[in-house]
BAFI-3210 file (N, C-alpha, C; in Angstrom, 3 decimals, decimal comma, padded with zeros to 6 digits):
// residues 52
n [1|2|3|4|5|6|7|8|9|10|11|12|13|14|15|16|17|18|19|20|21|22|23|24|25|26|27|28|29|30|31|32|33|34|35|36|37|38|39|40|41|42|43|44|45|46|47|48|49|50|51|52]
n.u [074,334|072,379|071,331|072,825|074,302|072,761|071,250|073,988|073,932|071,564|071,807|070,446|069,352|069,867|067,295|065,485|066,159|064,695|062,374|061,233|061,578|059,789|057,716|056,858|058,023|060,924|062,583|063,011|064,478|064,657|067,364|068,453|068,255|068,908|067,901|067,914|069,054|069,157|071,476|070,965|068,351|067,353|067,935|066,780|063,994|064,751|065,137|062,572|061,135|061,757|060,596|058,131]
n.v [090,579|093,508|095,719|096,437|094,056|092,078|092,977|092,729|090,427|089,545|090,313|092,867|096,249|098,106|099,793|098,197|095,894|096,634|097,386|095,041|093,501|095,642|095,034|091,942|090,047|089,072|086,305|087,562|089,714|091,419|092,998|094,213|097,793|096,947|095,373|092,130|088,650|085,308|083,937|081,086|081,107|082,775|081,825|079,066|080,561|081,214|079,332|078,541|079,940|079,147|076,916|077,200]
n.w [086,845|087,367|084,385|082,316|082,058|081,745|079,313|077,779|077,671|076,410|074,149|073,775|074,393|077,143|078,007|076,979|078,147|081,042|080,222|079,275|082,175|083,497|082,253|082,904|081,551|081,096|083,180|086,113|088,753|092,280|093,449|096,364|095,434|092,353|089,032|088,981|087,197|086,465|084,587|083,918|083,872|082,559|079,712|080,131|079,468|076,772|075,667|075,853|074,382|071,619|071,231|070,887]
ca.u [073,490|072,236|070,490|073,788|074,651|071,550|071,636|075,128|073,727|070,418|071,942|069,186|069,708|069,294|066,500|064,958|065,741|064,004|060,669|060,939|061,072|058,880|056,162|057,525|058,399|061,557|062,690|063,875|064,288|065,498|068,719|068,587|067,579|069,298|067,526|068,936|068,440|070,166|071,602|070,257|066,497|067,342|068,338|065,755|063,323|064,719|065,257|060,830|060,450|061,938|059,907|056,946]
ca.v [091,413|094,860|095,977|096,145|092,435|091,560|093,314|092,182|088,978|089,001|091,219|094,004|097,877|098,811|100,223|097,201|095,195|097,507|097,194|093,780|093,526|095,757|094,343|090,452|089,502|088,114|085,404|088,824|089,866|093,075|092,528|095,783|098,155|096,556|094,513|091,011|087,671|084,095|082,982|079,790|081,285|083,562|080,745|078,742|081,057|081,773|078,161|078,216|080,706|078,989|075,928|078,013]
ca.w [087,656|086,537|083,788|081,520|081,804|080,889|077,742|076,946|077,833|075,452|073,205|073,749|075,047|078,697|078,058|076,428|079,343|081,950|079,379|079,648|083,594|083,799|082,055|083,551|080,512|081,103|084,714|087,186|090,510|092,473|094,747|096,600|094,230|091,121|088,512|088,303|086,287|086,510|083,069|083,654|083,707|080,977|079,089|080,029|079,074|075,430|075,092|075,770|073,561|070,582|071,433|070,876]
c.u [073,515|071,701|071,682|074,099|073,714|071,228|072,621|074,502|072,720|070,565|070,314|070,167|069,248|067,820|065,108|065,295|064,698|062,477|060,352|060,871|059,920|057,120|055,868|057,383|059,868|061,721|063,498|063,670|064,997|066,324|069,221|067,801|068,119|068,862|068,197|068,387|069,438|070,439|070,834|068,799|066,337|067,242|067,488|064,515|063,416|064,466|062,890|061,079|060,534|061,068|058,309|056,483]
c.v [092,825|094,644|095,639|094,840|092,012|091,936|092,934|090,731|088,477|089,503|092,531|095,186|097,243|099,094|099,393|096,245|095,584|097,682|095,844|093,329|093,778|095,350|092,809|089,542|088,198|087,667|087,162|088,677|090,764|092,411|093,832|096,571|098,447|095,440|093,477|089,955|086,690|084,310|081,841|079,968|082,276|082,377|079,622|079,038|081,567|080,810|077,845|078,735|080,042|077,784|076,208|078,345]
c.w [087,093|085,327|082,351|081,190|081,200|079,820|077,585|076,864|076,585|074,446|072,498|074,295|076,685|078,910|077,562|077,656|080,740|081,306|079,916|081,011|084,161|083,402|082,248|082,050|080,520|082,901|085,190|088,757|090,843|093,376|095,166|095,281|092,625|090,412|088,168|087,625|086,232|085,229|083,006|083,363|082,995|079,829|079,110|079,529|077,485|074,928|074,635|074,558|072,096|070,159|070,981|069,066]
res [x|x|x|x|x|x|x|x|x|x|x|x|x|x|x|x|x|x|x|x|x|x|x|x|x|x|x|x|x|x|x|x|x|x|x|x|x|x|x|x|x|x|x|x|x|x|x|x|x|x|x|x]
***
């Protein structure tokens, strides 16, 4: 949860995750007002991408 994890997670910046939200790029959702993201629908979603 947060913007940090999710870059450690996709190996991007902060600031590169918060692009990607905001333009619904990657699976998100707000929990209060902190950007979050399963692994599993991260992960699902990279797994598309490579499929692609």
């Amino acid at each position: 949860m947060g913007g940090d994890a999710i870059a450690t997670y996709l190996g991007v910046t902060r600031r590169q995750v918060y692009r990607l939200v905001y333009d619904e790029i990657i699976p998100s959702f707000k929990l209060g007002g902190t950007v979050a993201a399963r692994k599993s629908s991260l992960t699902t979603w990279m797994q598309d991408l490579e499929r692609k």
